[in-house]
C-alpha positions as CSV (number, residue, x, y, z in Angstrom):
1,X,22.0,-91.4,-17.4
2,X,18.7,-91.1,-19.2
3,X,15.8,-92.6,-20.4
4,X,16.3,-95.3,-22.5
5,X,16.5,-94.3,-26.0
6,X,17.0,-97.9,-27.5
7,X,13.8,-98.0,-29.1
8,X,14.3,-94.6,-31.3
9,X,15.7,-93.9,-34.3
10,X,19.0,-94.9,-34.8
11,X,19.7,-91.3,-35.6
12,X,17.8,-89.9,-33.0
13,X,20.0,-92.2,-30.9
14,X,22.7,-90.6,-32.4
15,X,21.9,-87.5,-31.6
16,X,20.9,-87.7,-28.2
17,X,24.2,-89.7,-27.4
18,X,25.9,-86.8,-29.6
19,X,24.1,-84.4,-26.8
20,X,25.0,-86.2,-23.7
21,X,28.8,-86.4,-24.3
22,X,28.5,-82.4,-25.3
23,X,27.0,-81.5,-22.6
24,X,29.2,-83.6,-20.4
25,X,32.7,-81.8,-21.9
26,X,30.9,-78.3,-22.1
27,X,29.2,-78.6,-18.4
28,X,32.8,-79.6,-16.9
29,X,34.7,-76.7,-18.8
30,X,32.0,-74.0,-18.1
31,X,30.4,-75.3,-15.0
32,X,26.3,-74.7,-14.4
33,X,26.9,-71.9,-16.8
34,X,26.9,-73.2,-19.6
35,X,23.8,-72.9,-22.0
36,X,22.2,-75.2,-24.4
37,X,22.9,-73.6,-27.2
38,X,26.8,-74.6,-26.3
39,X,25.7,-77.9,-25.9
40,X,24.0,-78.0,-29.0
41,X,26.7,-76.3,-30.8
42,X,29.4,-78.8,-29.6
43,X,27.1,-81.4,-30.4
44,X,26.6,-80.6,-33.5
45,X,23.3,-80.6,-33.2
46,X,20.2,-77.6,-33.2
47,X,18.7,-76.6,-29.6
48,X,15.4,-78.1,-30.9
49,X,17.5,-81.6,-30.9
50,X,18.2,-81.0,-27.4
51,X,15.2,-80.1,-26.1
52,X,13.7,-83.2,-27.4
53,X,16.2,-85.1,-25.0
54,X,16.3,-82.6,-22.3
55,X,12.8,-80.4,-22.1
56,X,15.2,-78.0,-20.1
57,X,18.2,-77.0,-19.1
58,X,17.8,-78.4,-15.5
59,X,17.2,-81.9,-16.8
60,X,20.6,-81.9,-18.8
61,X,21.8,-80.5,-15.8
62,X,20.6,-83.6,-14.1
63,X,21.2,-86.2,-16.8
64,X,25.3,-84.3,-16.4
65,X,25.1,-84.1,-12.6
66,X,23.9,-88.3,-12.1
67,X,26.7,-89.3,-14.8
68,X,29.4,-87.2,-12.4
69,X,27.8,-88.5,-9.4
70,X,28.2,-92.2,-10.4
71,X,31.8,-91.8,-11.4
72,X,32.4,-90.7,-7.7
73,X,30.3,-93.7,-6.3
74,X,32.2,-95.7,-8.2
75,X,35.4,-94.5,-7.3
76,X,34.5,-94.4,-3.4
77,X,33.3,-97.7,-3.6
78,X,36.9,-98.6,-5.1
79,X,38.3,-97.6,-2.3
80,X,40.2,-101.0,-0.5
81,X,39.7,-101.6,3.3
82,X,42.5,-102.8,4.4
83,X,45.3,-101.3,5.8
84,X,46.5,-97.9,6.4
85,X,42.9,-95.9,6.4
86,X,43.9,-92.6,6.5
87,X,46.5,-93.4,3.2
88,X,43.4,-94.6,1.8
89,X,41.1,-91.9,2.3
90,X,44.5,-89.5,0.9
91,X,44.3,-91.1,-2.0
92,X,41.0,-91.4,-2.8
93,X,40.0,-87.7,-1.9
94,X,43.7,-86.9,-4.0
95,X,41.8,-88.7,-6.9
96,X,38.1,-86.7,-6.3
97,X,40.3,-83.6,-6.4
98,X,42.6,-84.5,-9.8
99,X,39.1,-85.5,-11.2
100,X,37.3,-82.2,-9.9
101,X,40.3,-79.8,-11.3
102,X,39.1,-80.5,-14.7
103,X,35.2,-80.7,-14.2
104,X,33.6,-78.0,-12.8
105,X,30.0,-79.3,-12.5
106,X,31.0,-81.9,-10.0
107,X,33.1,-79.0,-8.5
108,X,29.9,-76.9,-8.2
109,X,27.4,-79.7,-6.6
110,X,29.9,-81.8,-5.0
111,X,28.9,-79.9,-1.6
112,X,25.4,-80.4,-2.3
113,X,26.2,-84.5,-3.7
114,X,23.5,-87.0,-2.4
115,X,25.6,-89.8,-2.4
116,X,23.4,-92.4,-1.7
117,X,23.9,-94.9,-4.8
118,X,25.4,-98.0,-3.6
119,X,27.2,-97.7,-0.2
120,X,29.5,-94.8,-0.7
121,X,28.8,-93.1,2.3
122,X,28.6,-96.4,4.6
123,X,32.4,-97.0,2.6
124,X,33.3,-93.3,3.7
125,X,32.5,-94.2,7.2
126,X,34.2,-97.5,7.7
127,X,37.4,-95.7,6.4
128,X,36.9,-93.0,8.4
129,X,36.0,-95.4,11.7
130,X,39.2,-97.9,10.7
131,X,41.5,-94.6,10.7
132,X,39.8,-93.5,14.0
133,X,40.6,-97.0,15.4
134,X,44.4,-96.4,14.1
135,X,44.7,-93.4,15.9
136,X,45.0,-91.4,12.5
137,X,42.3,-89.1,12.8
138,X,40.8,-86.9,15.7
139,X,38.4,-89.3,17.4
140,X,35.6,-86.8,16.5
141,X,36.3,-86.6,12.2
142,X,33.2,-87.2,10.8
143,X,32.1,-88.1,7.2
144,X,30.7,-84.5,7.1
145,X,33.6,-83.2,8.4
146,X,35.3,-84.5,5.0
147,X,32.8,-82.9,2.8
148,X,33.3,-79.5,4.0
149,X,37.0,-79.8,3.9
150,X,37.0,-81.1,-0.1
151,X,33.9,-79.0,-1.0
152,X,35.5,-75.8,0.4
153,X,38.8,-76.2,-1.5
154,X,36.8,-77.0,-4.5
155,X,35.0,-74.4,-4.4
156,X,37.7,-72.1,-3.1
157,X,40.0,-73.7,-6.0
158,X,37.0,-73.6,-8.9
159,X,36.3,-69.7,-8.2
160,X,40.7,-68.9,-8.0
161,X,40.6,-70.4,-11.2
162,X,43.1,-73.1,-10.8
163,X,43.1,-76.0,-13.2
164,X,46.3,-77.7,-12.4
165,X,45.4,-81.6,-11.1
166,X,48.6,-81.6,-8.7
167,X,47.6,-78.3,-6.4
168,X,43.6,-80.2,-6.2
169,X,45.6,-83.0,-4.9
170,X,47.5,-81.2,-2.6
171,X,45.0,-79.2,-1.3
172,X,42.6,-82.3,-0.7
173,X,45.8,-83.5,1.0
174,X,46.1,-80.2,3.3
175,X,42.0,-80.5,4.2
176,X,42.2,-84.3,5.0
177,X,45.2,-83.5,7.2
178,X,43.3,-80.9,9.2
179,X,41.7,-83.9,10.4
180,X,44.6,-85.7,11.7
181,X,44.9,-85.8,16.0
C-alpha cells in the first residue's frame, strides 16, 4: 500500500501501520472528507506522525484508494467462468455493492477506478461476452455500460445516505438487469 517501512523503527512501523488502518476505517465512514487530523486522532497518533507517512492528504488518499482498489481486483478476479454469466456478474456486482454500502471512499472513486491491476477488466469482459453468447444480456452491454450502472447507484445511494448492504445489493441487481435483452 506503501512504501516499504521494514527497515524503520519498529515503532515507527507501528505507527505508520497504526495510520494506515485509521485512515482506512475513517476514509470509508467519512468518505474523501475526512481530514488528517481524524486519522491521526483514530490512530492514536499526532498529525506530525502522519505526515511523516503521508507528506499530504492526497497521498493517504492514495495509499486508502490503492488498498480499496485491490480488494476489488481481487474480488473481480474471483469471479468463476463457468456457467451462468450473467448469475455471475449478479453476484459479484451484489458483493462490490454490500462492500461499497459500508466504504464510502471506494463509493466516491469507484466511477473514476483504473482497474488495470491484474486482468480485472479483461475478466469483466469475458463475463460479460459469455453472457452475450447466452443470450442474457443485450448484444450491445458493454464493460462500460456496467460501470455507469454500479457507479450511478453508488453514488446515488452514498449521497441518499443509505447504509443498509441488502438495498446496495438490490440496487446493483436492478442496474445489472437494465442490461438484460
Amino acid at each position: 500500500m506503501t512504501a516499504d517501512w521494514s527497515d524503520r523503527r519498529a515503532d515507527a512501523r507501528r505507527n505508520h501501520e497504526r495510520v494506515v488502518a485509521a485512515a482506512l476505517e475513517v476514509f470509508a465512514e467519512r468518505g474523501l472528507e475526512a481530514t488528517v487530523p481524524e486519522v491521526a486522532a483514530r490512530a492514536g497518533v499526532g498529525k506530525a506522525t502522519v505526515y511523516r507517512s503521508f507528506p499530504a492528504k492526497d497521498d493517504l488518499i492514495a495509499a486508502v484508494a490503492r488498498h480499496e482498489i485491490t480488494w476489488l481486483t481481487r474480488r473481480i478476479a474471483a469471479a468463476p467462468t463457468d456457467g451462468d454469466a450473467f448469475t455471475t456478474l449478479q453476484a459479484l456486482f451484489g458483493d462490490i455493492a454490500e462492500h461499497v454500502a459500508g466504504n464510502r471512499v471506494l463509493a466516491e472513486i469507484l466511477p473514476t477506478a483504473p482497474l488495470r491491476e491484474g486482468d480485472a477488466p479483461d475478466h469483466v469482459e469475458h463475463l460479460l461476452a459469455t453472457a452475450r453468447d447466452q443470450g442474457t444480456v443485450r448484444p450491445d452491454a458493454t464493460v462500460q455500460d456496467i460501470k455507469v450502472l454500479i457507479s450511478g447507484c453508488s453514488r446515488a445511494l452514498t449521497d441518499l445516505g443509505v447504509h443498509d448492504p441488502a438495498q446496495w445489493r438490490r440496487y446493483a441487481t436492478l442496474a445489472l438487469n437494465a442490461l438484460r435483452p
